[in-house]
C-alpha positions as CSV (number, residue, x, y, z in Angstrom):
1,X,0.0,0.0,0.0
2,X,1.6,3.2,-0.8
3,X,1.8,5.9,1.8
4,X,-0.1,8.5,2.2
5,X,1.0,12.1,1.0
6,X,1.0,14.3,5.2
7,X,-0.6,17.8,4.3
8,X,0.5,20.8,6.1
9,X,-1.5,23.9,5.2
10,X,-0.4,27.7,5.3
11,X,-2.4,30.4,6.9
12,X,-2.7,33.7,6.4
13,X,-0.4,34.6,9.8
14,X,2.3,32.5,8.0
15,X,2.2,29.3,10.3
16,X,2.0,25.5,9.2
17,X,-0.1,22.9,10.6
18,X,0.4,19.4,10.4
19,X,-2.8,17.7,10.0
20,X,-1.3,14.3,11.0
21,X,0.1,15.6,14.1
22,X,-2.8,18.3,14.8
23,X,-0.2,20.4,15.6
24,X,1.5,23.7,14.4
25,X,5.1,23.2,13.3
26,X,8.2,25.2,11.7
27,X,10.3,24.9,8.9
28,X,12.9,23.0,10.8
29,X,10.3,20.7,10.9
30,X,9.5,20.4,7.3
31,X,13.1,20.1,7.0
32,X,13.2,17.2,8.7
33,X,10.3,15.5,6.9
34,X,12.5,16.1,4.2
35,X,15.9,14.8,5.8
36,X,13.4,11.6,6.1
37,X,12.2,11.0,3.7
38,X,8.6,11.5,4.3
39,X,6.1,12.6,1.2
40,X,4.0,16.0,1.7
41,X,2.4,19.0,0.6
42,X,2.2,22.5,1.6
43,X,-0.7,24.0,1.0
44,X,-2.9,27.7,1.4
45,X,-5.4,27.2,3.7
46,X,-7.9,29.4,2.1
47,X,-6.9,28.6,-1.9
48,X,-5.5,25.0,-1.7
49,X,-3.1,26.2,-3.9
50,X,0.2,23.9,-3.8
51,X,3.2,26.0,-2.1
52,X,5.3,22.7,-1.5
53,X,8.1,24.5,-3.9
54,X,7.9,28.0,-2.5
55,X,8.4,26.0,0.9
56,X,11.6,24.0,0.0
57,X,13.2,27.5,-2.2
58,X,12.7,28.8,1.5
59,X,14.3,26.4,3.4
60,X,17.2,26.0,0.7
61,X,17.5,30.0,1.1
62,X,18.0,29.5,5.1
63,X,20.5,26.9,4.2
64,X,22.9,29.0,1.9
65,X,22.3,31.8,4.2
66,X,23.9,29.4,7.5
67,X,27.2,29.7,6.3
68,X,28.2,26.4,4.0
69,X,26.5,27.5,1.0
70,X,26.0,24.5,-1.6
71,X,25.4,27.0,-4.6
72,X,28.5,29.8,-5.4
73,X,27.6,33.7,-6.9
74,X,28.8,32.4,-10.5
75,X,26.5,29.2,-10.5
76,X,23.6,31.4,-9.2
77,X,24.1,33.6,-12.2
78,X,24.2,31.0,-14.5
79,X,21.3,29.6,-13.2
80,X,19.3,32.7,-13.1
81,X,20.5,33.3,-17.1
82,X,18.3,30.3,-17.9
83,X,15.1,31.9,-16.9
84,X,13.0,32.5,-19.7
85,X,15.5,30.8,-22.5
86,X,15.0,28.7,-24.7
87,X,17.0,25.7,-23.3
88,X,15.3,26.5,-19.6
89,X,13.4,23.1,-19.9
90,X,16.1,21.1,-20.7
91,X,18.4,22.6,-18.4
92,X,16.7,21.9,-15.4
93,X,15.7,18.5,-16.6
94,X,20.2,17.9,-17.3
95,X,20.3,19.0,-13.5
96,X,17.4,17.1,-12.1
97,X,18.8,13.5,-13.6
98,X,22.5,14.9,-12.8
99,X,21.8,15.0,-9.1
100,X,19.6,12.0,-9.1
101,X,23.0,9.9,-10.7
102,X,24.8,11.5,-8.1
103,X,22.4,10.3,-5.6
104,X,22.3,6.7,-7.0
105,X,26.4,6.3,-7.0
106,X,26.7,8.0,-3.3
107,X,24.0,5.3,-2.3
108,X,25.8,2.2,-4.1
109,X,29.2,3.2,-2.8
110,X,27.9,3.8,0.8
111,X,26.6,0.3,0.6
112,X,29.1,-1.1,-0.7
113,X,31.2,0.3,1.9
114,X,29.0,-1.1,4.9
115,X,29.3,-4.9,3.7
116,X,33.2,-4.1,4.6
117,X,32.3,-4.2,7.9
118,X,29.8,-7.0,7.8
119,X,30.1,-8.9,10.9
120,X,32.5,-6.6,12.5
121,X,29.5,-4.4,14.3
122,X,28.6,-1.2,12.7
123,X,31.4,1.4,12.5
124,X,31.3,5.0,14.9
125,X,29.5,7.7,13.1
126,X,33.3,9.4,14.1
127,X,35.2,6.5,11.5
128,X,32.0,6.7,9.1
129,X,32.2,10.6,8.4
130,X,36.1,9.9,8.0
131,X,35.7,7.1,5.4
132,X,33.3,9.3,3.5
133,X,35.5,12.4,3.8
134,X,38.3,10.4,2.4
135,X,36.2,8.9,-0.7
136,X,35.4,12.6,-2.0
137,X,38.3,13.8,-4.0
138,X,37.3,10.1,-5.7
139,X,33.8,11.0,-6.2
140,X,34.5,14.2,-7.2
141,X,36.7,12.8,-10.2
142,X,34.4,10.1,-11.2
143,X,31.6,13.0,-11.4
144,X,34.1,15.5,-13.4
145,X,34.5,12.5,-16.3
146,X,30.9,11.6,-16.1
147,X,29.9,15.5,-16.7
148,X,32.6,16.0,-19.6
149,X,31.0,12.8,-21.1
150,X,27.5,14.3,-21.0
151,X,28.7,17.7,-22.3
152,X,30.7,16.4,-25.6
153,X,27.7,14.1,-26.2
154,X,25.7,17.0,-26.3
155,X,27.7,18.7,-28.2
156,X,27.8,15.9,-30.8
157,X,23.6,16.1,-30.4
158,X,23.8,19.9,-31.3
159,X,25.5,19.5,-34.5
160,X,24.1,16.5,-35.6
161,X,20.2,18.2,-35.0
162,X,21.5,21.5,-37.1
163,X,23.0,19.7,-40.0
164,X,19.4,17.9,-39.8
165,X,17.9,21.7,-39.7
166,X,20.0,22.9,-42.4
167,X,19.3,19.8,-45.1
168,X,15.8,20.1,-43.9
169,X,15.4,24.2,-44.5
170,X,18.5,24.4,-47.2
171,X,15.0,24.7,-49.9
172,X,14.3,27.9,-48.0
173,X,16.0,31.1,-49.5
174,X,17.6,33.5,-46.7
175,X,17.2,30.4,-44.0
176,X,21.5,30.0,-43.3
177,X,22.8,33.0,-44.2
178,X,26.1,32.7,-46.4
179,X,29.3,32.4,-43.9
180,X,27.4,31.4,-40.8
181,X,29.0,28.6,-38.9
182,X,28.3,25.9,-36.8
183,X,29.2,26.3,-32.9
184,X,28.4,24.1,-30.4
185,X,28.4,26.6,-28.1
186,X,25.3,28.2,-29.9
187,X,22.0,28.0,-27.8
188,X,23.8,28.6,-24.1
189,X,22.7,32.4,-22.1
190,X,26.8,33.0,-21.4
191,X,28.2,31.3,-25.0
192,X,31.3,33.4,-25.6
193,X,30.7,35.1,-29.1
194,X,33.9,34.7,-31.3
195,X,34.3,37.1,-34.4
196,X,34.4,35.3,-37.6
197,X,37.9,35.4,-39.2
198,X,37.9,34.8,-42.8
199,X,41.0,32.4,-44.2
200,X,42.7,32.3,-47.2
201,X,44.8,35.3,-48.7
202,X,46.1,37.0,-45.7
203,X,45.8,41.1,-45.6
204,X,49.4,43.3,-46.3
């Protein structure tokens, strides 16, 4: 039987009740629902409108604000860049199944790293923090290769789909300009525009 989704609704004065618990809670709270895993909605009081999201931006905002921030000023920006373009979609879709493989290795390696200690009683959370500590400069690396991976396949995709454009609209007069070139930087918010430098007979 699947479990059920715990609402919390919002009112007007800004607090949260639990209806599971019958009880008014705080965002540390929801936090922690989080933290465990637990499935739930936020939601207006008065509208029912879903502020689950609005809820979590909140909480991620105290978290940045607490002094070991997750996101820097440059990613922020680059983030914010995507608003409104035309890749927005697909960018947040690359990030949603780039933390989710993140997720599924940390998982497999924590694991794997408990059946070490399989019948030697469950290590101190003091030597656990310590092994994982010591396994990030590896993780870190395997993420690095699997990200430059993703990005010259996508690359590759981007060419590929506008040679496909161009043999599809080459019937179309004025479609590709004469002496436009392919970049596969072309489509990003912060792609660094290169002048075209013609070749052949070089200028006295």
């Amino acid at each position: 039987m699947a479990p059920t989704t715990r609402l919390i609704k919002k009112y007007p004065n800004r607090r949260l009740y639990d209806t599971q618990t019958s009880a008014y809670i705080t965002l540390a709270d929801i936090k922690q629902l989080v933290l465990d895993g637990e499935s739930f909605q936020v939601q207006d009081a008065k509208t029912q409108e879903n502020l689950t999201r609005s809820i979590l931006l909140q909480i991620i905002l105290d978290e940045e604000a607490g002094g070991a921030p997750l996101f820097s000023e440059q990613m922020l920006a680059q983030m914010i860049r995507f608003y409104g373009h035309a890749m927005q979609g697909m960018m947040g879709a690359y990030l949603e199944k780039t933390l989710q493989t993140f997720i599924e290795v940390q998982n497999r390696m924590q694991a794997q790293s408990r059946n070490l200690y399989e019948g030697q009683g469950v290590p101190s959370a003091e030597l656990w923090t310590q092994f994982m500590q010591g396994q990030a400069p590896m993780m870190q690396s395997m993420m690095s290769n699997y990200l430059e991976q993703s990005k010259n396949l996508f690359f590759q995709m981007q060419d590929q789909m506008q040679q496909q454009a161009r043999s599809m609209f080459s019937s179309f007069p004025g479609a590709f300009p004469m002496g436009q070139e392919s970049s596969s930087s072309q489509g990003w918010p912060d792609a660094e525009k290169k002048p075209h430098k013609p070749t052949g007979r070089n200028e006295s």
